[in-house]
Phi, psi and omega in degrees: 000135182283178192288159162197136193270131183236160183268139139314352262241131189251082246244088186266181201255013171223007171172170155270085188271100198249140179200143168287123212226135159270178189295015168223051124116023187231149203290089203266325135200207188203173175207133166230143171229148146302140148232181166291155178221085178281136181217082182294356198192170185295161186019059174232142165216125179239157159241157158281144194249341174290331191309309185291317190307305158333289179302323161280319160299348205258279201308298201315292214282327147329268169349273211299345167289336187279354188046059143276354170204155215294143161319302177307330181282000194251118184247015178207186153238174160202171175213157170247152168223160143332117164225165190104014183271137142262133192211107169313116158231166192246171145358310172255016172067017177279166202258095159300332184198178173284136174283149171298123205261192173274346144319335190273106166277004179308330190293357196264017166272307165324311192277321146337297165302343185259329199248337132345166204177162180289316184239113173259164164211118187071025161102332186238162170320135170311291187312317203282337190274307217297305204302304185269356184285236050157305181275332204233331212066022189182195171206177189287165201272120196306331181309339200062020176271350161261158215292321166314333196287317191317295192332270215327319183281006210269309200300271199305357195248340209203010170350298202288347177267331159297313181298329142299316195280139193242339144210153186268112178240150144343195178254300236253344167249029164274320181286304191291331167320290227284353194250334220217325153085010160250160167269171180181163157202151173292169173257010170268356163261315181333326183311330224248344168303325210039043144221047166242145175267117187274336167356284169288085207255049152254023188197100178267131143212165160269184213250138235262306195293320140341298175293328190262325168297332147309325167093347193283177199228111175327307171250062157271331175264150208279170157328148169249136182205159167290164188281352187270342198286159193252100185280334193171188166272156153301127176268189174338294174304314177278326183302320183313289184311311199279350213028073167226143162317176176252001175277356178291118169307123160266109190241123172002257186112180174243162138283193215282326171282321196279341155310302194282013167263342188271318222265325161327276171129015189271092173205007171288152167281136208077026171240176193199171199205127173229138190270107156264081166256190172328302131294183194183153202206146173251106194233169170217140184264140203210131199276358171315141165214084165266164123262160156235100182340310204282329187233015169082002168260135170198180169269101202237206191273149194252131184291355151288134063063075178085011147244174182220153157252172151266132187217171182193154184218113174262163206287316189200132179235273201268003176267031146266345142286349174247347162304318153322308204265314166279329188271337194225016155231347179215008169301137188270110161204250189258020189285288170250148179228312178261335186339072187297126099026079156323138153311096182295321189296335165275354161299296170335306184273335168275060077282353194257321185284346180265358160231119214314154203276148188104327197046025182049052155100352225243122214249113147207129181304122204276021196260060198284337168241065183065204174197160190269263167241133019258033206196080167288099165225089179277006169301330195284143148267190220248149177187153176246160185215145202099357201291155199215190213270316172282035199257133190227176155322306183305327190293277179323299182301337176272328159289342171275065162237298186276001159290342227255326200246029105319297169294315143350292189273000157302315209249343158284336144348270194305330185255012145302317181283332133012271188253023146088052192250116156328266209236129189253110207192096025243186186227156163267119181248121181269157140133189175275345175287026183223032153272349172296129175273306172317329178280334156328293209282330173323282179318339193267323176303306183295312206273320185101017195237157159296112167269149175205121198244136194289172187279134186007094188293323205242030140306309211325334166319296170319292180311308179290316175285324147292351206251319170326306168309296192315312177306279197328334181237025156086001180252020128250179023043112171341288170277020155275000188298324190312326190281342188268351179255146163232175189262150182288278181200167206224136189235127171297114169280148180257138178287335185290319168284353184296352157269349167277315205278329203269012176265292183332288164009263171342299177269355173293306158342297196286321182338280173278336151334331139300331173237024192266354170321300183304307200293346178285334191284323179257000172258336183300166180263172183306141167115313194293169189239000000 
């Protein structure tokens, strides 16, 4: 069979990385553009949804100028996305407000009012715990950070743009609007409205008792489909914009976890995966469907078609290296001004690998925008602890490498109990941190697990979100992926550090047990109690 090719588009929260991809996984090339991330108000983190549009179209047309592969041959598009973005459109598909990212917490008094109750546990009602474990596997995130939290402050905060707006989509089906001009969302992002019923998952919908408790107005929310579904051609306009046919297959997609759980090869059941991005995420794919309330883990729909995984999400992984790198070594004022700005990360590993594992004791907490699991709290913040007159750069920098994956093993606790696994061993680690082979041996070290790092870790979006495409027009099979990916290199935890790494532990733990008190006090939003 000749090759046949698909576009990519890999839509992150610091940018757009677009890539040609073939139907078995292989890369042929890529473009990435930058956008913005605004923060017009306290907890607020908004995009431009044109900012993304620019940026897929500037990247589409790059590629194709490069002739890496015949024009005729790129037969579909798909995308992964950033997921938990709310984006208003009235009718005429124009764009009402900036989307709401998975960063933005304005939504958490609200969601707090709807889920809240006289006798609580964790913050939510009982009765209220009653309606939604049961229909979702889980309930909306007390952070406001989730796409209900976005609705609700929208209804209440912005009434007259609820009342325009004819539907609220995601990032990845604002962009597919804009390729194809029908709505749709997959059901592994749709999970995060928390008004769908997941039960069945040969019968995905929302859920009628949901809707009515929420308050939300049903149709306002796009269509539901598997992530394999195929919407439509390109239309006209968009073939035009991109200089693409018009016969290209437009295909769902997923978000960013259920691509980097497919681009993994982690997709058999009991097998995991950990995403080092911008965030970072533990997922194991499982015919299970638990939840755990208490620590923010649960089982929800799978961008395969009738599985489910088990997950878990900490908030900032590796954009705590690049808050280093823009806000404190290279921020411009009167320190520095013109200064250019070095591939740090690879600086970054070559100072890190020169220091003794432990960082001379010295803890620092990745919870720079609150955290998700294992511990939903957005007031805690990000700190180093220990610091003393012998604290060097080399230091710092190496405790956040193991702070990030400190947190990693905090939060694989809970999804090993999760998904009813001793031990999930070994795990694949995806994403661009995990092109550091030092963060590798970190992870391997910290978790105590065999790490095994793929072949362009930080493909895997791509890749996974093609391999999506690739089901959807036949010409693979779910279970060939395993066969298709490969590994790189496989890293061994040392036994000799296991008593530094696991006294550190304790206290990164106790850290917050001892301050989110504080930290609520100095972080809540106005209004709150």
């Amino acid at each position: 069979m000749t090759e046949k090719y698909i576009i990519s588009y890999d839509h992150g929260t610091s940018g757009m990385k677009t890539a040609i991809v073939s139907e078995k996984g292989e890369v042929k090339g890529f473009s990435v553009e930058e956008y913005k991330l605004y923060h017009p108000e306290k907890g607020a983190a908004e995009q431009d949804p044109k900012d993304w549009w620019d940026a897929l179209c500037k990247t589409t047309k790059e590629l194709l100028d490069q002739n890496l592969v015949p024009k005729e041959k790129i037969v579909a598009c798909v995308s992964s996305n950033q997921m938990d973005g709310t984006i208003p459109i009235n009718k005429n598909g124009e764009v009402l407000h900036n989307c709401l990212t998975w960063m933005d917490t304005r939504g958490a008094p609200m969601v707090k009012k709807l889920c809240g109750g006289l006798i609580e546990i964790s913050g939510y009602g009982v009765t209220n715990l009653l309606k939604w474990i049961p229909r979702t596997c889980g309930a909306p995130g007390l952070s406001g950070k989730d796409i209900i939290g976005h609705i609700l402050w929208f209804k209440e905060k912005h009434p007259d743009i609820y009342e325009k707006t004819w539907k609220f989509l995601d990032c990845k089906d604002y962009l597919n609007y804009k390729l194809t001009n029908k709505v749709v969302t997959s059901y592994d992002c749709a999970i995060l409205t928390w008004l769908m019923n997941t039960q069945d998952p040969q019968n995905i919908h929302y859920d009628p008792g949901l809707l009515e408790k929420s308050k939300i107005d049903g149709v306002k929310l796009p269509d539901l489909q598997p992530s394999s579904h195929v919407i439509g051609d390109l239309t006209s306009e968009a073939a035009k914009e991109l200089n693409l046919n018009t016969d290209i297959k437009v295909v769902l997609g997923a978000g960013d976890m259920g691509t980097a759980a497919i681009g993994s090869g982690a997709v058999l059941d009991n097998q995991a995966h950990i995403c080092i991005g911008s965030s970072s995420w533990i997922i194991a794919h499982t015919p299970l469907r638990n939840v755990d309330i208490f620590n923010m883990v649960t089982c929800l729909p799978s961008a395969i078609e009738g599985k489910y995984v088990g997950l878990g999400e900490q908030e900032a992984a590796g954009i705590n290296l690049t808050w280093l790198r823009d806000n404190v070594l290279y921020h411009k004022d009167e320190l520095l001004q013109d200064e250019e700005v070095p591939d740090v990360y690879k600086i970054f590993d070559k100072m890190v690998a020169n220091v003794e594992p432990g960082a001379n004791n010295l803890i620092f907490t990745p919870w720079m925008y609150g955290e998700r699991s294992p511990i939903e709290d957005h007031t805690i913040r990000g700190g180093l602890y220990n610091v003393s007159l012998d604290t060097n750069r080399e230091h710092i920098i190496r405790a956040i490498f193991e702070g990030v994956a400190f947190n990693s093993k905090w939060l694989l606790k809970y999804i090993e109990k999760l998904v009813e696994v001793k031990k999930l061993d070994p795990i694949t680690l995806v994403g661009g941190g995990a092109i550091s082979d030092v963060w590798c041996q970190i992870y391997a070290d910290i978790l105590d697990r065999t790490i095994m790092q793929v072949n362009n870790p930080k493909h895997s979006n791509s890749i996974g979100a093609a391999f999506i495409a690739s089901v959807a027009l036949g010409y693979i099979k779910w279970e060939d992926i395993p066969n298709l990916i490969k590994i790189n290199k496989v890293f061994k935890p040392r036994q000799e550090y296991r008593d530094t790494y696991d006294k550190l532990f304790e206290q990164f733990k106790n850290i917050y047990k001892n301050n989110h008190k504080m930290y609520r006090k100095l972080n809540k939003f106005e209004g709150e109690h």
